[in-house]
C-alpha positions as CSV (number, residue, x, y, z in Angstrom):
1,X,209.5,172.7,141.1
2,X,207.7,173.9,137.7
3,X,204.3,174.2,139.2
4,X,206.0,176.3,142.1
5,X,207.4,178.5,139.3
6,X,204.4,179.0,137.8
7,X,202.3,179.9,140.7
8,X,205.5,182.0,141.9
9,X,207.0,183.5,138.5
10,X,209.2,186.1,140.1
11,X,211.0,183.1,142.0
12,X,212.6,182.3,138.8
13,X,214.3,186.0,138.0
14,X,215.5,185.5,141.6
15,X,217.1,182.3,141.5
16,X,218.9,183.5,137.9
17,X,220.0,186.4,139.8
18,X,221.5,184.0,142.6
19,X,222.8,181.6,140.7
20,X,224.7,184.2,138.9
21,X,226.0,186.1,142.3
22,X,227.8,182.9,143.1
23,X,230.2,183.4,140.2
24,X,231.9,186.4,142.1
25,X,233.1,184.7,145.5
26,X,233.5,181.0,143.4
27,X,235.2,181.9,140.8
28,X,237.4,184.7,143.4
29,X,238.1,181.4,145.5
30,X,239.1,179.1,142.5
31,X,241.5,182.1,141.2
32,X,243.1,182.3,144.7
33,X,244.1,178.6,145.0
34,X,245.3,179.0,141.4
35,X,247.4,182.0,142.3
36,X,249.0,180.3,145.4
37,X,249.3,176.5,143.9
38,X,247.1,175.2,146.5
39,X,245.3,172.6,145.8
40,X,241.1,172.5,145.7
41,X,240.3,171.2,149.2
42,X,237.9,172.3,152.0
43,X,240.8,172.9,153.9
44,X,242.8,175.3,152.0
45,X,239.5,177.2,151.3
46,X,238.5,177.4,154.8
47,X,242.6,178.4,154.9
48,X,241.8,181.0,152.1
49,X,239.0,182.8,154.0
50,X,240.9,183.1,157.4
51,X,243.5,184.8,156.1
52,X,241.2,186.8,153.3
53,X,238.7,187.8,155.9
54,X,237.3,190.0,152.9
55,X,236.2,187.0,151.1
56,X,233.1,186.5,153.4
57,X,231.9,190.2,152.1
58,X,231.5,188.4,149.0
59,X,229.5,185.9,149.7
60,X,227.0,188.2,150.0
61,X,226.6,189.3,146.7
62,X,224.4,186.5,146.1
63,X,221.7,187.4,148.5
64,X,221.9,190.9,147.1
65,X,221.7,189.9,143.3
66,X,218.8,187.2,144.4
67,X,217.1,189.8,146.1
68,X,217.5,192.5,143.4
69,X,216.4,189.6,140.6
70,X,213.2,189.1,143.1
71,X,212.2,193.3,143.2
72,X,213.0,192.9,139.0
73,X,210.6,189.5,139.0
74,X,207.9,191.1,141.0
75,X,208.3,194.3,139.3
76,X,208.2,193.0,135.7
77,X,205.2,190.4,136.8
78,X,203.2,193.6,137.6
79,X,203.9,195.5,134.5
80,X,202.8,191.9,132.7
81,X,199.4,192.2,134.5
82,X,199.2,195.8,133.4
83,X,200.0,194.9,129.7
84,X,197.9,191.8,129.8
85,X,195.1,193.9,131.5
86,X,195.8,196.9,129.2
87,X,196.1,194.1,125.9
88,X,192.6,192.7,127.7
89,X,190.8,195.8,127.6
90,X,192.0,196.9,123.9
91,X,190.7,193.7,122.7
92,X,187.4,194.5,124.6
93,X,187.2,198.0,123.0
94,X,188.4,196.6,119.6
95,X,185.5,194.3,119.3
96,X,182.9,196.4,120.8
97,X,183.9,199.3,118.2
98,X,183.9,196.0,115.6
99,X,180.8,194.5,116.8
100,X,178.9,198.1,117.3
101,X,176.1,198.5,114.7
102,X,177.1,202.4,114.4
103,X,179.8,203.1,112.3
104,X,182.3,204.9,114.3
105,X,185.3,206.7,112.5
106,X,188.5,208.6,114.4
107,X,190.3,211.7,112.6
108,X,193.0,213.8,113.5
109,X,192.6,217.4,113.6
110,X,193.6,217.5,110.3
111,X,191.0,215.2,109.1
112,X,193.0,211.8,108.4
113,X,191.4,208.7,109.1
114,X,192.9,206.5,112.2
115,X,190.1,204.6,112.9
116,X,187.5,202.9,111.1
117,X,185.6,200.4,112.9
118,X,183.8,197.4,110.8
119,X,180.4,199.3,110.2
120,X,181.8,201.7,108.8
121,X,183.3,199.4,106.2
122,X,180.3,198.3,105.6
123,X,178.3,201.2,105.2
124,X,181.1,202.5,103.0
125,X,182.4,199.9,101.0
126,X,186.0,200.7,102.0
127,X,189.0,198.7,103.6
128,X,190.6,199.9,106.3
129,X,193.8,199.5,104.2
130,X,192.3,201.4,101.7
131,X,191.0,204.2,103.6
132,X,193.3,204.9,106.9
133,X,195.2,208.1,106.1
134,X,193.1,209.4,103.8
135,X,191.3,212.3,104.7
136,X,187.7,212.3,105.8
137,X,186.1,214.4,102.9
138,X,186.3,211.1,100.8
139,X,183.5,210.2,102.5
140,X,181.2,213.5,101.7
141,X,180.2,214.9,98.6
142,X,181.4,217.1,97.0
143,X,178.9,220.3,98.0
144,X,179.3,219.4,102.0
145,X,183.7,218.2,101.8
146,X,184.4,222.0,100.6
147,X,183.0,223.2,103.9
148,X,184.7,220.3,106.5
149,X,188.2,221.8,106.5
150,X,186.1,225.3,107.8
151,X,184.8,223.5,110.3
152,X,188.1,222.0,111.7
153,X,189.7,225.0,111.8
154,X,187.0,226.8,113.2
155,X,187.5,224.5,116.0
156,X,190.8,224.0,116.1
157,X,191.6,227.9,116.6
158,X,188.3,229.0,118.8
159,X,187.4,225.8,120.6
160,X,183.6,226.7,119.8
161,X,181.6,224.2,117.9
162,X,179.5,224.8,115.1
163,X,177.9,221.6,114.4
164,X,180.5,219.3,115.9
165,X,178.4,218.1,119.0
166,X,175.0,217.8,117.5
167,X,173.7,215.1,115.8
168,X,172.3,215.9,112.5
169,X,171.2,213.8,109.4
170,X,173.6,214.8,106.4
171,X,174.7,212.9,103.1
172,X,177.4,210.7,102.9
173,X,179.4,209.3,100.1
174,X,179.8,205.2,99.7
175,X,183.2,204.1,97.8
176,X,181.4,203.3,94.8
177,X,180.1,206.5,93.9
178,X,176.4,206.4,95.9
179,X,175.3,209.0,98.0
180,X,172.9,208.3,101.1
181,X,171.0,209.8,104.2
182,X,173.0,209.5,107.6
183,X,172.7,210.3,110.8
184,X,175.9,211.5,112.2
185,X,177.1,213.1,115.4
186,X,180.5,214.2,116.1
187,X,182.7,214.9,119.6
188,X,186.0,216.0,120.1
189,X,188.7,214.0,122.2
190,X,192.1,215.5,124.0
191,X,195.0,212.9,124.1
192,X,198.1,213.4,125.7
193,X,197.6,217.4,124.3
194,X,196.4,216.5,120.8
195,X,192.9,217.1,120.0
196,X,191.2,214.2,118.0
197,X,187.5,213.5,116.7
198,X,185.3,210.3,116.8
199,X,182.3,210.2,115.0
200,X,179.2,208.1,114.8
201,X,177.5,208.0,111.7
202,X,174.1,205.8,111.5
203,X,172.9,204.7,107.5
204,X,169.4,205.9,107.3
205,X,168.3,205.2,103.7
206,X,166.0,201.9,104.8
207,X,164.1,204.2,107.3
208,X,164.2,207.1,104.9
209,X,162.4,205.1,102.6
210,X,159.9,203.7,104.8
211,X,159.0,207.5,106.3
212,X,158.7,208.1,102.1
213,X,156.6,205.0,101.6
214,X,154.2,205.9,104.7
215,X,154.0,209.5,103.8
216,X,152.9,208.5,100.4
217,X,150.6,205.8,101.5
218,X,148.9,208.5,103.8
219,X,149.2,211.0,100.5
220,X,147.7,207.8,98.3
221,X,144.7,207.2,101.1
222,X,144.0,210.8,101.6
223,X,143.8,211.0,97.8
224,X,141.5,208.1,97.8
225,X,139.6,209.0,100.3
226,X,139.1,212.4,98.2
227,X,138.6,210.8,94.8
228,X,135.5,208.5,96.5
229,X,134.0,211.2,98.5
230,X,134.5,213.6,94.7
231,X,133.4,210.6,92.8
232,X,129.9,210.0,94.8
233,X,129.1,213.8,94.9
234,X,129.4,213.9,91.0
235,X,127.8,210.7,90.0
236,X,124.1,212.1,90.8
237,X,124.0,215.0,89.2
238,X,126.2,213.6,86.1
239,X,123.4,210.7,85.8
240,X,120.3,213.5,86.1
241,X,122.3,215.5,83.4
242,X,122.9,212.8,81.0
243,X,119.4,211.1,81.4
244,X,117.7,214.5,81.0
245,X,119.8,214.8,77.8
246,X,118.8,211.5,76.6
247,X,115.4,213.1,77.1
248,X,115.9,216.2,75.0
249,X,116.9,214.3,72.1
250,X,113.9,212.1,71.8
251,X,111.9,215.1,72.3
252,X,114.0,217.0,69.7
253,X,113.6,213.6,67.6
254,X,109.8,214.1,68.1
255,X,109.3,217.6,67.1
256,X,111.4,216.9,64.2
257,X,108.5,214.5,63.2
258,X,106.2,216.7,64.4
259,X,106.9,219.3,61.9
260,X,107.2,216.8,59.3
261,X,103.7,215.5,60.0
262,X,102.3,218.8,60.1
263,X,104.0,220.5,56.9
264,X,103.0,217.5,55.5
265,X,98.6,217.8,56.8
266,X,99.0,222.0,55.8
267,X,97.4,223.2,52.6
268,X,100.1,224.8,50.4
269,X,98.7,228.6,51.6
270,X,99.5,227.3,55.1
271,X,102.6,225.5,54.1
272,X,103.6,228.9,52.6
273,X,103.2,230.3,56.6
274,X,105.2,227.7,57.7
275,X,107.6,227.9,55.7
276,X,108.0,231.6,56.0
277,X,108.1,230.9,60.2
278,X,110.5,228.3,59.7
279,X,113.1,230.6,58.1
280,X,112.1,233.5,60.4
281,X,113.0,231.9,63.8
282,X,115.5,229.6,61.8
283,X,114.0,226.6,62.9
284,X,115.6,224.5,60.3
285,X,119.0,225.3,61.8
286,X,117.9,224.6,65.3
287,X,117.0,221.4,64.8
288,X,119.7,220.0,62.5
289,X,122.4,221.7,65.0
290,X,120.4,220.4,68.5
291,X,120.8,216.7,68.2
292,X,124.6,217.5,67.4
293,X,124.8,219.8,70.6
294,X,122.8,216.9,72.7
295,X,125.4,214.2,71.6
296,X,128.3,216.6,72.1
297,X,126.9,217.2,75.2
298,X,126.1,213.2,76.0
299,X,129.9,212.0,75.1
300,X,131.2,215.1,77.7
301,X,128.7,213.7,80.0
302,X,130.0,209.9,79.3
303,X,133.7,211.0,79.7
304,X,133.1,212.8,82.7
305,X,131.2,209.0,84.0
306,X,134.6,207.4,82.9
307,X,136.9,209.5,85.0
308,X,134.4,208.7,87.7
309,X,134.4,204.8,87.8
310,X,138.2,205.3,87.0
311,X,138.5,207.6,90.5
312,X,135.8,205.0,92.4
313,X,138.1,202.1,91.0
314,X,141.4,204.1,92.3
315,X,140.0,205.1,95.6
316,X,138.4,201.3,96.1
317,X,141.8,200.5,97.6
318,X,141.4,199.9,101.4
319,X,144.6,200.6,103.7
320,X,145.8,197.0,104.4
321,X,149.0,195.4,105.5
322,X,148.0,191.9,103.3
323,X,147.2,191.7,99.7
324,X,144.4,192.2,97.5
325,X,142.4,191.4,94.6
326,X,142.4,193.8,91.7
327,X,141.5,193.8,87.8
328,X,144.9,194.5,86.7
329,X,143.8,196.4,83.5
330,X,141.2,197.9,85.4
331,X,144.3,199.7,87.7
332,X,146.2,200.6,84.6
333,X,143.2,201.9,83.0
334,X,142.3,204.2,85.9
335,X,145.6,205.4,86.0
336,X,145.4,206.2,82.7
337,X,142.4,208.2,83.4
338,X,143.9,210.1,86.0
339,X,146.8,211.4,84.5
340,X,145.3,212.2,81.0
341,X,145.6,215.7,82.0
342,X,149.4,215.4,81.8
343,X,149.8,213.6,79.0
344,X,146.9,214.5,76.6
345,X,148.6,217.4,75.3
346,X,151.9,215.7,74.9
347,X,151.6,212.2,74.1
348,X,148.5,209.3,72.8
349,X,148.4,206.4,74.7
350,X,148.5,202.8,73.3
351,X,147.0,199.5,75.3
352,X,147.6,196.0,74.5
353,X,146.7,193.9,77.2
354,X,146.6,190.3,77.0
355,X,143.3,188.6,77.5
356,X,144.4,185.7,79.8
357,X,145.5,188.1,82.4
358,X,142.4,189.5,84.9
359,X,142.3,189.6,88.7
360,X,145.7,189.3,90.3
361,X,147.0,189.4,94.0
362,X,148.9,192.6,95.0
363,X,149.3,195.2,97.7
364,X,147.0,197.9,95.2
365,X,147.4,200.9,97.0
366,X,151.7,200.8,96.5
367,X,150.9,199.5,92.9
368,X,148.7,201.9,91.8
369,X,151.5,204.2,92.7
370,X,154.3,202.9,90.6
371,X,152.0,203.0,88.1
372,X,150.9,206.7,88.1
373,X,155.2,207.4,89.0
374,X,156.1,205.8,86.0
375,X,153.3,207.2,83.5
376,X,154.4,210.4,84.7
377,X,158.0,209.8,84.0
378,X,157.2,208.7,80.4
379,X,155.5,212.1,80.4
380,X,158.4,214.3,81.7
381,X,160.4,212.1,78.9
382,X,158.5,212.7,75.7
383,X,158.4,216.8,77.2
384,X,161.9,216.5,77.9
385,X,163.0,215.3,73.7
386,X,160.7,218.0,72.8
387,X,160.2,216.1,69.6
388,X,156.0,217.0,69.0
389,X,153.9,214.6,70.4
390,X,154.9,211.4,71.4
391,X,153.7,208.0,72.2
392,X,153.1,205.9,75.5
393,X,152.6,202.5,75.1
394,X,151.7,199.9,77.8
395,X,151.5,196.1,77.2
396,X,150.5,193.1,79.8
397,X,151.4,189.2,79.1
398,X,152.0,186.3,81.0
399,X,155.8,185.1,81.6
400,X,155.4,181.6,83.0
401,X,154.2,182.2,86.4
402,X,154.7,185.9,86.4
403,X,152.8,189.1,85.0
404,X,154.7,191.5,82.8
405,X,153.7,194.8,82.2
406,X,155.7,197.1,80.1
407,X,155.7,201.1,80.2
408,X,156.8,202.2,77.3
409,X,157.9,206.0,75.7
410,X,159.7,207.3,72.8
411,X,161.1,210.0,74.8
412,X,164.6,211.0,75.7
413,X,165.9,207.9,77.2
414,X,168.0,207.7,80.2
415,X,172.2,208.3,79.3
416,X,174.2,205.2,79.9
417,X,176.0,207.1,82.3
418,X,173.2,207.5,85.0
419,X,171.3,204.4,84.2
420,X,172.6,202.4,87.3
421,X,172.1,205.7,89.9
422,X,168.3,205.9,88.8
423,X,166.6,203.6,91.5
424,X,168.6,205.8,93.9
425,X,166.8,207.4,96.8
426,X,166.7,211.6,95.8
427,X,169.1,210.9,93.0
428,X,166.9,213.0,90.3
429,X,167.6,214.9,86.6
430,X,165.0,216.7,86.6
431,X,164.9,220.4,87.2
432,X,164.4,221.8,90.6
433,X,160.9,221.4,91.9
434,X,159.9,218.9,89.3
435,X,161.6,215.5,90.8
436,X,161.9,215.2,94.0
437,X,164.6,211.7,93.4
438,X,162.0,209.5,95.3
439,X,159.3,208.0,92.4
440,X,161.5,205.4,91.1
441,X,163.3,204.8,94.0
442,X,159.7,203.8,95.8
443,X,158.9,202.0,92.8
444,X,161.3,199.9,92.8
445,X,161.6,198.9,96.8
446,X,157.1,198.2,96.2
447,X,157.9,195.9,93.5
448,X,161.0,194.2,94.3
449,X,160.8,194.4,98.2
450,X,157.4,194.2,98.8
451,X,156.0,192.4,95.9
452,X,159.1,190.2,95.3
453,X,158.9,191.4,91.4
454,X,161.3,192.6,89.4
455,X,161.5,196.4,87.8
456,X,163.9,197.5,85.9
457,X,164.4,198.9,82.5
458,X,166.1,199.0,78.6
459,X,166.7,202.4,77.2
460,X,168.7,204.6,75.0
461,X,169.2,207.9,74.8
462,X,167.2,209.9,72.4
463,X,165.3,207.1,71.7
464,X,163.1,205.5,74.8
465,X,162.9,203.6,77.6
466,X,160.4,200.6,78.7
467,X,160.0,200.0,82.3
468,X,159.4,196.6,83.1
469,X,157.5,195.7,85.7
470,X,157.3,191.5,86.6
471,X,154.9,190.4,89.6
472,X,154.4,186.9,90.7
473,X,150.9,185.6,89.8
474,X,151.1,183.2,93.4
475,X,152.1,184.5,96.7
């Protein structure tokens, strides 16, 4: 009987009704006797029903209630199926919104949040406790949330997009503060009358940073590609200028002795000639003042070699996906070199590099550039205190098995304030076109990411900051 039940469920709502039909024309029959003191027997009911024709009528009511319970049972069976089905295909859509990689978040037309699928909680930070109800602009800075309610209400009263439709990369606004790229594309809905928006919104700050990383590797290899090429069209004619220097001052050396000797072989009446030519053509002067001129000329000539081997050794970098072997100090020194121009006015530069560091294991092209990022930054933070000139100092050692090398400046310091937003991708204090927010932000996903390092930094405001860079000496 209960497996019949269960294969059959609206039997059951049929047989309930039944059963309860019955009550009428038994409990009419058992009232009946009662009234005329006859006793229960199948004679006086059969008695009851001849004279009571009527009583057969209601009989009936149990076939009528059992088939009524039967059209309820089937009925309420098929509205089960539909709620199961309907419950079925919620929990479908539930997890693939949950399970989607895309954040995907639902707002009224007025902008409250009514859905905010498990991406989005992650890309955000938020709850969905926390942030149903709340109105959408909590997730946008500031300079793009004063425009959203435009947009809405453009919509809501013309029924003409302006951007809702496209997909477009904008900024959004994580819980904790942090802004990021995203990709986001939103479409209007219309249920039951009321108009709705679901939007799909994609965190792009990995591949922004890799499209920043590759433009400035193909910036870095373009650069090296220029610095060699530069480099090996200057080195011949620097190398005939400085040996046809060296040249000129043995032969100024030579006449110098010359005219020694032959003062010296003159009789005084011709010594008296000489003397008198000397002084005419100021000879004296000439060659006191040419060896000086000649050496000037040799140390411009050997500075100018310098910057060369320093661009050969920057541009000696090829483009490789595995690591290489570089002079560490060699590196730092060429990036020295390179940016004098921006710092020779503005700061001196100190070195103390330990001598038991030398060739170490790196991807050099990415290094060289968190070098030259952070140089420059010391720069822009001595300029920035506007204290006279200031001092960079960097320092190598050993830490166990790890290389340290510290950046140093005595410039303005980073405020407490900012300190933890400064590895942020665009997030930048300098003036418009001077920082573009991406330097440190590189830097710091080349060393920690790709080098497994460490960078970070101490500072205070108004007095410096050292940038400490830690690279593991073993793969």
């Amino acid at each position: 009987m209960l497996n019949f039940l269960l294969r059959f469920p609206f039997c059951l709502p049929t047989l309930l009704a039944a059963l309860f039909g019955l009550l009428f024309p038994v409990s009419t029959v058992l009232f009946m006797l009662y009234h005329e003191d006859l006793s229960l027997s199948w004679d006086n009911i059969i008695g009851l029903h001849v004279i009571h024709f009527d009583l057969f009528i209601l009989w009936t009511a149990p076939l009528v209630l059992a088939a009524f319970g039967s059209l309820i049972g089937k009925t309420t069976q098929a509205l089960k199926e539909k709620m199961d089905t309907l419950q079925s295909q919620t929990l479908q859509l539930n997890s693939i919104l949950d399970t989607a990689a895309s954040g995907i978040i639902s707002i009224d037309a007025h902008g409250s949040i009514i859905k905010f699928n498990r991406a989005a909680e992650q890309i955000f930070g938020y709850k969905p406790d926390e942030i149903i109800g709340q109105n959408i602009k909590c997730l946008m800075p500031q300079a793009i949330s004063v425009e959203h309610d435009g947009y809405l209400e453009n919509y809501r009263t013309t029924g003409k997009p302006r951007i809702i439709g496209q997909r477009r990369e904008v900024e959004a606004l994580r819980k904790n503060g942090q802004t990021f790229p995203a990709l986001l594309r939103v479409n209007p809905m219309l249920i039951d009358g009321e108009t709705f928006f679901s939007g799909v919104i994609d965190d792009i700050s990995e591949t922004k940073t890799l499209q920043i990383q590759l433009d400035q590797a193909q910036k870095m290899e373009a650069i090296g590609q220029l610095a060699s090429g530069v480099a090996h069209e200057i080195n011949t004619p620097v190398q005939f200028i400085g040996d046809n220097l060296s040249a000129l001052a043995d032969n100024i050396r030579d006449i110098v002795a010359y005219q020694a000797a032959v003062t010296e072989l003159a009789d005084p009446q011709f010594q008296q000639q000489l003397s008198a030519l000397t002084e005419q053509y100021d000879l004296d002067f000439i060659l006191d003042d040419s060896p000086k001129a000649i050496n000037q000329a040799l140390d411009g000539v050997k500075r100018v070699a310098e910057i060369i081997k320093a661009m050969k050794t920057f541009s000696h970098v090829e483009a490789s996906l595995s690591k290489q072997t570089i002079n560490l100090h060699e590196a730092l020194n060429s990036a020295l070199t390179i940016t004098r121009n921006s710092y020779k006015y503005t700061a001196s530069v100190e070195t103390d590099f330990a001598k038991d560091i030398g060739n170490i294991s790196c991807y050099a092209n990415e290094l060289n550039q968190v070098f030259l990022n952070l140089i420059v930054n010391a720069v822009h933070a001595i300029e920035e205190k506007q204290a006279g000139l200031g001092l960079i100092r960097i320092v190598t050692r050993k830490l166990g098995d790890m290389v340290e090398i510290l950046i140093q400046d005595n410039g303005a310091g980073i405020p407490k304030d900012i300190q933890e937003k400064v590895f942020n991708l665009f997030f930048t204090t300098k003036e418009v076109g001077k920082g573009t927010g991406q330097g440190l932000s590189l830097s710091h996903t080349i060393v920690v990411e790709k080098h497994r390092g460490k960078l970070f930094f101490e500072s205070s405001a108004g007095v410096g900051t050292t940038f400490h860079i830690q690279l593991p000496l073993t793969d």
